[in-house]
C-alpha positions as CSV (number, residue, x, y, z in Angstrom):
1,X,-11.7,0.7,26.0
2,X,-8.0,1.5,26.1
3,X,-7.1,5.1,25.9
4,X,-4.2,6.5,24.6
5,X,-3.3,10.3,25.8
6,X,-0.7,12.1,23.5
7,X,-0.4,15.5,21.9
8,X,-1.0,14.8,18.0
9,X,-3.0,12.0,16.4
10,X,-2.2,11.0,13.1
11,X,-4.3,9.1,10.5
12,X,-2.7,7.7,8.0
13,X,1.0,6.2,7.8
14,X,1.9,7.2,4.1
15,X,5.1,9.7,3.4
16,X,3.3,13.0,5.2
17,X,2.1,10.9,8.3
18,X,5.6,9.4,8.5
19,X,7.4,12.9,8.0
20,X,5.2,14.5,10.4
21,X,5.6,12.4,13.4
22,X,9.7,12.2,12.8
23,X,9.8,16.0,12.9
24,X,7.8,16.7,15.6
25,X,9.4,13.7,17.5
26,X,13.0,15.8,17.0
27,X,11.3,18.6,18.6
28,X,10.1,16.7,21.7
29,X,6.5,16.7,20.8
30,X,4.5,13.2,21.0
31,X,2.4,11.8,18.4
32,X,1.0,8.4,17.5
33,X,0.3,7.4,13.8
34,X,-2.8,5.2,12.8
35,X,-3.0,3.3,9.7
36,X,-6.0,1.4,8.4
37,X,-3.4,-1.4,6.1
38,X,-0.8,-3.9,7.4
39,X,3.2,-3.1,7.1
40,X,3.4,-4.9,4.0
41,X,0.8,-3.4,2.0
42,X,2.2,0.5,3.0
43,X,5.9,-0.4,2.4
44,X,4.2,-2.0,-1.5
45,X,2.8,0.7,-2.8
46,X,4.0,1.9,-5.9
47,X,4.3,5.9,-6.1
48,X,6.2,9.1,-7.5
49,X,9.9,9.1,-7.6
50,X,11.5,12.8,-8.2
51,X,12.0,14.4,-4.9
52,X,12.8,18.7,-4.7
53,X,15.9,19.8,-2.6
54,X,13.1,21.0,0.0
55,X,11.7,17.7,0.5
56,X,15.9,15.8,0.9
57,X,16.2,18.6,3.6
58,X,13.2,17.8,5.1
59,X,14.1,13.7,5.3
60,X,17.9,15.4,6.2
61,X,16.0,16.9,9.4
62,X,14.0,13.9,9.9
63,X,17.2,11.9,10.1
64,X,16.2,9.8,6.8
65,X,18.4,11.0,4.4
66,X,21.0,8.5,4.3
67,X,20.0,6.0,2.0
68,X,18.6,8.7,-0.1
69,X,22.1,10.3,-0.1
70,X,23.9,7.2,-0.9
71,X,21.3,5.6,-3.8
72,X,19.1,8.4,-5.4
73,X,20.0,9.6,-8.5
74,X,20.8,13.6,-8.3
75,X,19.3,15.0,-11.9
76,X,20.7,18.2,-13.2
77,X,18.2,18.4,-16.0
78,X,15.4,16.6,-18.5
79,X,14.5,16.5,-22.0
80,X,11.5,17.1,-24.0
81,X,10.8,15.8,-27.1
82,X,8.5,16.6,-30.3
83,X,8.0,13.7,-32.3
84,X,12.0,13.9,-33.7
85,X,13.4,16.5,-32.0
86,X,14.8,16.0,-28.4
87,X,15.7,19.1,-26.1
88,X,17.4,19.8,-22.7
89,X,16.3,21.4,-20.3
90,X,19.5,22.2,-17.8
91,X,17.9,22.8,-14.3
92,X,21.4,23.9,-12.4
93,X,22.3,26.3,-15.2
94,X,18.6,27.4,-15.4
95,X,18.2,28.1,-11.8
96,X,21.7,28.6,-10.3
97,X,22.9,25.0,-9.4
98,X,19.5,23.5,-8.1
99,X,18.2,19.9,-9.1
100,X,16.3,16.9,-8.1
101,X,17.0,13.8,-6.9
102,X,15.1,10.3,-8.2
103,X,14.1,8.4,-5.7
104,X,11.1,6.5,-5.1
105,X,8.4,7.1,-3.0
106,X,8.2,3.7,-1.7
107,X,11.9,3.3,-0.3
108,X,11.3,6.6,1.3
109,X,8.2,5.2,3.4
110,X,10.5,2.0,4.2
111,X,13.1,4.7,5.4
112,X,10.7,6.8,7.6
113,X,8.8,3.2,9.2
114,X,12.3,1.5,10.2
115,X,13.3,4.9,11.9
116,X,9.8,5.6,13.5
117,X,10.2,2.0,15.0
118,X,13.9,2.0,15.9
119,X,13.1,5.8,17.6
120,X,10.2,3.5,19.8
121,X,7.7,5.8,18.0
122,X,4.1,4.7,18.3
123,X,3.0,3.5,14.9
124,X,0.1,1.5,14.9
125,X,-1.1,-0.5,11.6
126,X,-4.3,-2.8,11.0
127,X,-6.5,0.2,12.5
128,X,-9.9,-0.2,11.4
129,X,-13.3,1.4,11.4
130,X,-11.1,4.8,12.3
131,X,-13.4,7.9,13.6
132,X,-13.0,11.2,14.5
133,X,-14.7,13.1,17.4
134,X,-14.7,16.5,19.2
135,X,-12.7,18.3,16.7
136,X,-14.1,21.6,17.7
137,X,-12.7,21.1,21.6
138,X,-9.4,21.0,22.8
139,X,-9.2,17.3,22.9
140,X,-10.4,16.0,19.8
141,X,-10.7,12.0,19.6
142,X,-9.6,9.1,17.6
143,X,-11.7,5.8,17.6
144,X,-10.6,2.7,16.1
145,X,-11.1,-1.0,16.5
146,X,-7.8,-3.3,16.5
147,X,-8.3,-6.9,16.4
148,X,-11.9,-6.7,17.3
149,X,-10.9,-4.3,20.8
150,X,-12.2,-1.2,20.9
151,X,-9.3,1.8,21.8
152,X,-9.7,5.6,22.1
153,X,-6.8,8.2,21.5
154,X,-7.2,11.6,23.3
155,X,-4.7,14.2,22.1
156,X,-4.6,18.5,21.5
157,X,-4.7,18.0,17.6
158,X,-5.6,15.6,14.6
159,X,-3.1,15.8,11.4
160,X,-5.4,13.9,8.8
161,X,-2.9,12.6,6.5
162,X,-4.7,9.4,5.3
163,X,-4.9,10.2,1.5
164,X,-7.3,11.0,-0.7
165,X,-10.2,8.5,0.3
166,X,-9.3,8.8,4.2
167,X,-11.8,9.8,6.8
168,X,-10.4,12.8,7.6
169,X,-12.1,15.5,4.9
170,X,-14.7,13.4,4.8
171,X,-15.1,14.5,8.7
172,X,-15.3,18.1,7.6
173,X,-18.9,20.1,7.0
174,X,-19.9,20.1,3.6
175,X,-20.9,23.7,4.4
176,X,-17.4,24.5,5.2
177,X,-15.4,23.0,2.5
178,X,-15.0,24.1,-1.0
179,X,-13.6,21.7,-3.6
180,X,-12.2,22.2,-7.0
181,X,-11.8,19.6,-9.2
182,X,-10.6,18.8,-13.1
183,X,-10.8,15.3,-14.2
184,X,-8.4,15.0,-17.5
185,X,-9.8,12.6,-20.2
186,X,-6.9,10.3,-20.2
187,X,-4.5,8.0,-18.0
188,X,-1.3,7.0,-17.5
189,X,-0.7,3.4,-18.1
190,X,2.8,2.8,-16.0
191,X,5.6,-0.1,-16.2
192,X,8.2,-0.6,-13.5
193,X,11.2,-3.3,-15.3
194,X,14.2,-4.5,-15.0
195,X,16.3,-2.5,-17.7
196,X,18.8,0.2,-18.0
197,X,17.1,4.1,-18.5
198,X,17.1,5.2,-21.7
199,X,19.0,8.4,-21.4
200,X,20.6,9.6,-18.1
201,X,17.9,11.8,-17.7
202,X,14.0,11.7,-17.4
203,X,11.9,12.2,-21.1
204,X,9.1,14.1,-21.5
205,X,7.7,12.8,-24.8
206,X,4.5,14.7,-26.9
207,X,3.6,12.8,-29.2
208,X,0.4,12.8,-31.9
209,X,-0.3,8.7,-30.6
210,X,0.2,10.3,-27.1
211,X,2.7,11.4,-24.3
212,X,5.1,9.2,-23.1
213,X,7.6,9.5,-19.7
214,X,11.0,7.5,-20.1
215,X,12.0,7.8,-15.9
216,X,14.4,5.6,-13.5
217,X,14.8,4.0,-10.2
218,X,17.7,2.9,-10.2
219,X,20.3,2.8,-13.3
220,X,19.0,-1.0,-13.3
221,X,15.3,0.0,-12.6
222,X,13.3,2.3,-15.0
223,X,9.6,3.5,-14.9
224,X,8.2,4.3,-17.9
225,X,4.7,5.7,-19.0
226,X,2.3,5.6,-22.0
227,X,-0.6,7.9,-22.3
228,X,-4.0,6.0,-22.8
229,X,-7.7,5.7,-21.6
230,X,-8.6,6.2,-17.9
231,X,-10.3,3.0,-18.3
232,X,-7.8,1.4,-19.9
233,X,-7.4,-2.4,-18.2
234,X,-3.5,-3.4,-18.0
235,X,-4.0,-7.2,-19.1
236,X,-4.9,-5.7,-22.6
237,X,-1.6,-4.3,-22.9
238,X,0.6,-7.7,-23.0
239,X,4.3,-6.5,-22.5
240,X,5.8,-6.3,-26.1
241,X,2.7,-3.9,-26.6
242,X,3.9,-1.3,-24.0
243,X,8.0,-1.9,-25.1
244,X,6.6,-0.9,-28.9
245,X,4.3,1.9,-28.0
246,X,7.0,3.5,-26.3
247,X,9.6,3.4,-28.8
248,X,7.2,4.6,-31.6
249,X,6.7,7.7,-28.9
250,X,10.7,8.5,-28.6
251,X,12.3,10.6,-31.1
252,X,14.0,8.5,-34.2
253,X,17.7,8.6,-33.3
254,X,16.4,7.3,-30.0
255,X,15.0,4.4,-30.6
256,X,17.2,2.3,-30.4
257,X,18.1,3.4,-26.5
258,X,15.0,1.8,-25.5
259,X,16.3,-1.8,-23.9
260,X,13.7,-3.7,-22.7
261,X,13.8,-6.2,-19.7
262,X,11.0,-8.1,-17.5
263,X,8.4,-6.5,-16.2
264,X,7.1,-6.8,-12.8
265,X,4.4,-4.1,-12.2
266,X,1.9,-2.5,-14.3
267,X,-0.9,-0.7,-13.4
268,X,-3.1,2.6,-14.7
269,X,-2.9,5.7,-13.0
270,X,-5.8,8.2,-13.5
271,X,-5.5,11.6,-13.8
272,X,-7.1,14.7,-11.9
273,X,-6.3,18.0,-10.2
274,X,-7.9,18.5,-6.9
275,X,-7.8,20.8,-4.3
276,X,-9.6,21.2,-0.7
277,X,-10.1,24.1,1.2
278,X,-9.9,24.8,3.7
279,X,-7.1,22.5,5.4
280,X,-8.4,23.1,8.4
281,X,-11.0,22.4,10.6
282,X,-10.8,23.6,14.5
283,X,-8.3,21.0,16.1
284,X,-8.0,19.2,13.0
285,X,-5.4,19.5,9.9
286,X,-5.4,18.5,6.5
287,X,-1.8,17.5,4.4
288,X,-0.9,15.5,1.5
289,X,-3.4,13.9,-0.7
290,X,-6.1,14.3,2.0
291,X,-6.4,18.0,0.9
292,X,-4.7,18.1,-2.7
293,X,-4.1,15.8,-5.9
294,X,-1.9,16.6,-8.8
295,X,-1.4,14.9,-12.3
296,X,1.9,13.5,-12.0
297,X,3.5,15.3,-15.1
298,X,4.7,18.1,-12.9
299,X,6.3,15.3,-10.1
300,X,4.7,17.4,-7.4
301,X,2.5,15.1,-5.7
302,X,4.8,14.1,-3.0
303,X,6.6,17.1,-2.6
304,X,4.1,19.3,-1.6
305,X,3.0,17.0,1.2
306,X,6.3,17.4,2.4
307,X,5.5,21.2,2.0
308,X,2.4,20.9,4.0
309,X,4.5,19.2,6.7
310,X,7.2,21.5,7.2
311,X,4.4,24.5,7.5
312,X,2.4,22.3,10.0
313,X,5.6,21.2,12.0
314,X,6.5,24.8,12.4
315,X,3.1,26.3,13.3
316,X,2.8,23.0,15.9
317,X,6.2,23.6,17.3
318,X,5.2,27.4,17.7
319,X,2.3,26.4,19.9
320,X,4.1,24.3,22.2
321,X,6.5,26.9,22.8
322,X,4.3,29.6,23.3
323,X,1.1,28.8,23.5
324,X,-0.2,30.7,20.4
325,X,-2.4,29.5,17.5
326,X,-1.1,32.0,14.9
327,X,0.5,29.7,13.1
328,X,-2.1,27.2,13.4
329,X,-4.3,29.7,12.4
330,X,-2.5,30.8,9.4
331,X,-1.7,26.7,8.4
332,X,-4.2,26.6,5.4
333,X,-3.9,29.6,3.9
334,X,0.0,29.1,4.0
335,X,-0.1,26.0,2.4
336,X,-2.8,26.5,-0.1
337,X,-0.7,29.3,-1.3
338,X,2.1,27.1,-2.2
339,X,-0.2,24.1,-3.6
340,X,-2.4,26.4,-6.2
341,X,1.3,26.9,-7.9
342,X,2.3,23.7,-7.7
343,X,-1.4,23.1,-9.5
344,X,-0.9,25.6,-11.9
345,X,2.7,24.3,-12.9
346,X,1.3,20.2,-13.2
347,X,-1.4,21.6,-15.1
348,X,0.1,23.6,-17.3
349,X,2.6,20.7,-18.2
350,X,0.1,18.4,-18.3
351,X,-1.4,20.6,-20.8
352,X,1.7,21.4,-23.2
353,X,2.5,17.3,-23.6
354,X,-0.7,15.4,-23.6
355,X,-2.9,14.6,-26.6
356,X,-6.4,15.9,-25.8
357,X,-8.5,13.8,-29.1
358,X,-9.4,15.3,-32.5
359,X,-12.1,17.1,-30.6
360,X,-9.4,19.6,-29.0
361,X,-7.5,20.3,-32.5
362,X,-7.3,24.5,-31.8
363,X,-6.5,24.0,-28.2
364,X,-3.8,21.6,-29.5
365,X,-2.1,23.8,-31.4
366,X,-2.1,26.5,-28.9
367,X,-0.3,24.3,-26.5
368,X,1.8,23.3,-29.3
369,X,2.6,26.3,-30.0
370,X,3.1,27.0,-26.2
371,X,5.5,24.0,-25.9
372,X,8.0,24.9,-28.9
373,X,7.8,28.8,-27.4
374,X,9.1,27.5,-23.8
375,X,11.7,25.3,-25.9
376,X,13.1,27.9,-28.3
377,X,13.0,30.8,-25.0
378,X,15.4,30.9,-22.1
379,X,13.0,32.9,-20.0
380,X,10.1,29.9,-20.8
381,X,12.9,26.9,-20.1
382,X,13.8,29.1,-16.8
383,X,9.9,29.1,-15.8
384,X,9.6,25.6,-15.9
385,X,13.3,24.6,-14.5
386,X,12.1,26.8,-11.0
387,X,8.7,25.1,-11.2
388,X,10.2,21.6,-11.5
389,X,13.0,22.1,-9.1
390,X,10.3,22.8,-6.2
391,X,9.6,26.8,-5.6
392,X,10.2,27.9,-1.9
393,X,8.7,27.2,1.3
């Protein structure tokens, strides 16, 4: 069996993988990332697009920030709308200058693979049957077969960063881990097309058919969203379907903004909030959708594995320069403190702008009634602006 000894193993090769290894490779500290798909299939997949100031700085660090600085879109702002009535929500006049950028998730893991390869970082794809062993020593394992040959990596800790259905949390005691879970009775069925945006920022639609999300990629790009059933199959919604569905959800006197163009991805996106705790077991380390998922109607999902990375960079770089597990120690509950506001703000939108069925008609109006009090209050629009905008690290 051939061995690999290094200081971090890494499972999974999405954005907080990636992030991870880049970082700790600027501070001198060696890693190796394994990932269960080919090149192809990780630099395909279709994710979230609105990055927080925290998370450019953390690509900035990374040396990854380029492209992003040169092609995302910087957003000062949204708009909400009810039925006829549009709003704006100004994030820099809200919050004192901050904002986001747009840019999508996949062209920042195609940013963080070319530079982990042109570095000579060890990223290894195709990994399969990937297991964990030892966590509770000082040299936790990684076992995994590639191209039939069996191979071993010994290192000081595991970062498990391999998503959701990963092996990492699974490798955790049940006795040990807690989970909390909401499953939302809806889905979001999602276009990516070749058209202009319809305003030049993002639209948050509620609507009584349903919400709706009008969002870029480019000014040539956009990403829209309807609101339908989790098991809703995409070949029943044939493309002039989705283009009328969401005009009927914009606001009249906009319409006729909508352009539509050809559509080359379509898929269903379910929706749940779910946390794991803790994100840490002995040598081993929980970030990014291995630990946490959020709807997507607060665009957190990505940011706060980058927040997970930063705390786990710093308290990895603190034990290599002194030796101490404090901040290893303290990893979990640091993160989790920023991740159950991050739930509470995608909740909370989710909440406000989705149509929960007939069933729901009092809790419906209260979140009406919550939506058009953040909308007609300054203090309310400056709640959500520092939500949205990313709170601090």
């Amino acid at each position: 069996m051939a061995t690999t000894r290094i200081q971090v193993g890494i499972i999974g090769s999405g954005p907080a993988g990636l992030l991870l290894a880049q970082l700790l490779d600027k501070a001198g500290i060696s890693s190796v990332i394994l990932e269960r798909r080919d090149r192809a299939y990780v630099e395909g997949r279709i994710r979230a697009g609105v990055l927080e100031q925290g998370t450019v700085d953390l690509l900035n660090e990374a040396g990854v920030g380029e492209r992003c600085a040169r092609e995302g879109m910087v957003h000062k702002g949204c708009y909400i709308s009810i039925q006829d009535e549009r709003f704006e929500i100004n994030f820099e006049e809200l919050t004192g200058g901050k904002h986001v950028v747009v840019y999508g998730q996949t062209e920042v893991t195609k940013d963080l693979i070319n530079a982990r390869l042109a570095c000579g970082g060890d990223l290894r794809f195709d990994c399969e049957n990937v297991a964990i062993h030892d966590i509770e020593s000082d040299k936790p394992r990684l076992t995994y077969l590639s191209a039939g040959e069996p191979h071993e990596v010994v290192c000081d800790f595991i970062a498990g960063c391999d998503g959701f259905h990963g092996v990492s949390r699974q490798a955790m005691p049940a006795s040990l881990l807690r989970v909390y879970e909401r499953v939302y009775p809806f889905g979001w069925l999602g276009i990516l097309a070749e058209a202009p945006p319809v305003m030049d920022e993002l639209i948050y639609a509620r609507h009584p058919r349903g919400f709706a999300l009008y969002s870029m990629r480019s000014p040539k790009v956009v990403r829209h969203y309807i609101q339908c059933l989790p098991d809703t199959d995409p070949e029943d919604w044939p493309d002039e379907r989705v283009w009328d569905e969401l005009r009927l959800r914009l606001p009249k006197g906009d319409q006729d903004k909508l352009v539509t163009g050809r559509v080359f991805e379509k898929s269903v996106t379910p929706m749940r909030s779910f946390v794991a705790e803790p994100m840490r077991f002995g040598r081993m380390f929980l970030a990014g959708d291995a630990a946490h998922i959020v709807p997507p109607t607060g665009a957190k999902g990505l940011n706060l594995a980058a927040s997970d990375v930063h705390y786990l960079r710093n308290a990895l770089v603190s034990y290599y320069k002194t030796n101490a597990m404090d901040g290893l120690d303290g990893y979990s509950t640091q993160a989790l403190a920023r991740i159950w506001k991050a739930q509470r703000f995608s909740w909370w939108m989710t909440s406000m702008l989705h149509n929960f069925g007939p069933q729901d008609d009092f809790d419906s109006r209260v979140r009406g009634a919550e939506l058009a009090y953040v909308l007609s209050s300054r203090a309310g629009q400056t709640s959500l602006a520092e939500n949205y905008v990313g709170l601090p690290f």
